[in-house]
C-alpha positions as CSV (number, residue, x, y, z in Angstrom):
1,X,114.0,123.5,91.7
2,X,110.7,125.5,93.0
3,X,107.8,123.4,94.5
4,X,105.9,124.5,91.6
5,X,107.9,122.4,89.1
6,X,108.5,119.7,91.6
7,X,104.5,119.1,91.7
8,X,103.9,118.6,88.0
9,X,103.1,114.9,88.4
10,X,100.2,115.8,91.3
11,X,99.3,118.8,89.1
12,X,98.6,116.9,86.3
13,X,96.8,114.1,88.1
14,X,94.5,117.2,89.4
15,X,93.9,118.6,86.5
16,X,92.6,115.3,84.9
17,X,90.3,114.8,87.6
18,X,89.2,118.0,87.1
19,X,88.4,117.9,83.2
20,X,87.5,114.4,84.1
21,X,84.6,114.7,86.5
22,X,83.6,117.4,84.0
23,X,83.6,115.5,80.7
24,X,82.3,112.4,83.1
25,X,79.1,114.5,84.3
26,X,78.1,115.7,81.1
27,X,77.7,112.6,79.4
28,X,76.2,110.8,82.5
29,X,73.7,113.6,82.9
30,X,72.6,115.1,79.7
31,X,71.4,112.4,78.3
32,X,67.8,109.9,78.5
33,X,68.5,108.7,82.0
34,X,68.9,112.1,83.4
35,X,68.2,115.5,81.5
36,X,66.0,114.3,79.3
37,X,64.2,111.1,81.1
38,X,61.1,110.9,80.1
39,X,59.4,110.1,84.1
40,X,61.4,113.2,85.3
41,X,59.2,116.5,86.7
42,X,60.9,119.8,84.1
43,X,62.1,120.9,87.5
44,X,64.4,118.4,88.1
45,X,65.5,118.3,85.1
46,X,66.1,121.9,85.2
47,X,68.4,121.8,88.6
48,X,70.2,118.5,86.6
49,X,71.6,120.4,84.0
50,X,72.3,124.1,86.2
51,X,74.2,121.9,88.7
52,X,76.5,119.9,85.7
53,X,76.7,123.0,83.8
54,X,78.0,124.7,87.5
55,X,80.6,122.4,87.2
56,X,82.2,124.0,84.1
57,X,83.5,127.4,85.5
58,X,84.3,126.1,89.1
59,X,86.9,123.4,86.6
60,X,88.5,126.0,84.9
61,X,88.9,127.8,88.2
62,X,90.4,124.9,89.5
63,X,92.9,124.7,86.8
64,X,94.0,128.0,87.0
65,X,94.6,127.7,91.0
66,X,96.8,124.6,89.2
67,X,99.0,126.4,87.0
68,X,99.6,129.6,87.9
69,X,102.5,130.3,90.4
70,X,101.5,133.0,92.3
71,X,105.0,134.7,93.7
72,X,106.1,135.2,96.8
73,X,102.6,132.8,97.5
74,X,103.6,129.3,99.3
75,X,102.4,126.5,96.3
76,X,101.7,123.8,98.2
77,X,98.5,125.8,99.4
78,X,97.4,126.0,96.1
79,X,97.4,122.0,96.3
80,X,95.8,121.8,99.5
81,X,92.8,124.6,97.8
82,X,92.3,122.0,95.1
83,X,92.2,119.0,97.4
84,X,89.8,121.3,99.8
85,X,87.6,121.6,96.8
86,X,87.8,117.7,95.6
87,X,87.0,116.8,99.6
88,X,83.9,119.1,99.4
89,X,82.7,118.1,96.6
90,X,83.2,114.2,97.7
91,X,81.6,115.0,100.7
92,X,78.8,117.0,99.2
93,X,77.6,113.9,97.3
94,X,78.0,111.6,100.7
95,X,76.3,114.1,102.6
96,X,73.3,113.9,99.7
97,X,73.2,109.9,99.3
98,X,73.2,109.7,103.3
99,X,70.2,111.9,103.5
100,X,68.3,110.2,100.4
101,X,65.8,108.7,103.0
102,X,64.5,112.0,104.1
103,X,64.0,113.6,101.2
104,X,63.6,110.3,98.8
105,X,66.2,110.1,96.6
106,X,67.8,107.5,95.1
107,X,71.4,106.9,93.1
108,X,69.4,105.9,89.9
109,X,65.9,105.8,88.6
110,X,64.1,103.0,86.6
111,X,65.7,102.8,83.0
112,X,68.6,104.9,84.4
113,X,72.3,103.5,84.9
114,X,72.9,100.2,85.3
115,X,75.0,99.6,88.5
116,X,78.8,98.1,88.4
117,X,79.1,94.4,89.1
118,X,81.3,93.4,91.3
119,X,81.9,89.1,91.7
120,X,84.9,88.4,94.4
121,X,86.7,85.1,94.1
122,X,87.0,84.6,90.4
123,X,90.0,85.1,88.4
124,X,91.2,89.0,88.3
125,X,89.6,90.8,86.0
126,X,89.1,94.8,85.4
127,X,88.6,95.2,81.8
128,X,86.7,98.4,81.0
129,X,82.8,97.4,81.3
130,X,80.3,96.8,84.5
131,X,81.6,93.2,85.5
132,X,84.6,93.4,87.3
133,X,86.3,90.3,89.3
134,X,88.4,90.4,92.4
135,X,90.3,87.3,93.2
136,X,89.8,86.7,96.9
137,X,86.3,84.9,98.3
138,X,84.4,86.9,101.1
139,X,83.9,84.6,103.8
140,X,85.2,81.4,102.2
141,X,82.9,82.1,99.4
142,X,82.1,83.4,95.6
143,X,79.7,86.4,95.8
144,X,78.6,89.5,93.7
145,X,77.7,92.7,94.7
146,X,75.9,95.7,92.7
147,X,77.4,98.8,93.2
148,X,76.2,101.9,92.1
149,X,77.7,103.9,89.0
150,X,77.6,107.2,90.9
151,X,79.3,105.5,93.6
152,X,82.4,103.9,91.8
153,X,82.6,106.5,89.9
154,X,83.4,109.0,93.1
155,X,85.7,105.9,94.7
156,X,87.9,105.9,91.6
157,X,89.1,109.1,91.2
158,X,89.4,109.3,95.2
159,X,91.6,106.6,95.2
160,X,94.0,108.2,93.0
161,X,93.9,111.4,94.5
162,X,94.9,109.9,97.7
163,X,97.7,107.6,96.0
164,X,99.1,110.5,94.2
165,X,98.7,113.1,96.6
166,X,101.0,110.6,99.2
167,X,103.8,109.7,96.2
168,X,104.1,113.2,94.3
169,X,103.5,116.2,96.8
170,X,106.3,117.5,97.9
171,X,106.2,120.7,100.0
């Protein structure tokens, strides 16, 4: 069997991140809490939408480096291009939230997203929705933390990148 076909799980795990984060930006973005908020300059709005609508043809790149075996080309590199680009991009949106001081940014605006709950030391919990509970205390205690929707929604994905890329790739 070629290392093409014995990376279809991790290729398929890729490619749903890729349509994913996608699909996910769209929605978040062009919509009243960002594209069309009503306290945002036209400007912003303007480099909202270019920057989603970037998104589009750097995915179906990215799908293509997925699924087509290039002969006589080693196919785990095609992986590692993918992950490259995942990393970037992760660490594009790090670099941005660690700078947000300078500049003034912030992860959400006044009648924007509402930020994920998180309570730790109640009964397990992690239906689909913004209140999620761990069961271990922090510190002997109960306490909830906000975390941003921007955030958890780059952890998630991250975290199953990393899990599947250690189980599935096989080079």
């Amino acid at each position: 069997m070629e290392l093409y076909d014995e990376n279809l799980i991790l290729r398929i795990v890729y490619s749903l991140i890729s349509i994913l984060l996608v699909v996910g930006m769209s929605f978040a973005d062009f919509n009243k809490t960002h594209a069309t908020h009503p306290d945002w300059p036209g400007h912003a709005r303007f480099h909202v939408v270019w920057q989603v609508l970037s998104y589009y043809p750097i995915s179906i790149m990215n799908l293509f480096i997925l699924w087509i075996s290039i002969p006589n080309f080693y196919y785990p590199y095609q992986l590692y291009f993918w992950l490259f680009w995942y990393f970037t991009f992760l660490g594009t949106f790090i670099f941005t939230a660690t700078l947000m001081p300078i500049y003034g940014g912030t992860l959400s605006d006044r009648g924007g997203r509402k930020p994920f709950l998180y309570t730790f030391g109640e009964r397990l919990s992690i239906k689909p929705g913004k209140q999620k509970h761990l069961p271990f205390k922090i510190n002997g205690q109960i306490k909830t933390y906000r975390f941003d929707e921007n955030a958890h929604n780059m952890i998630a994905p991250t975290l199953i990148i990393i899990i599947s890329t250690f189980v599935f790739l096989e080079t």
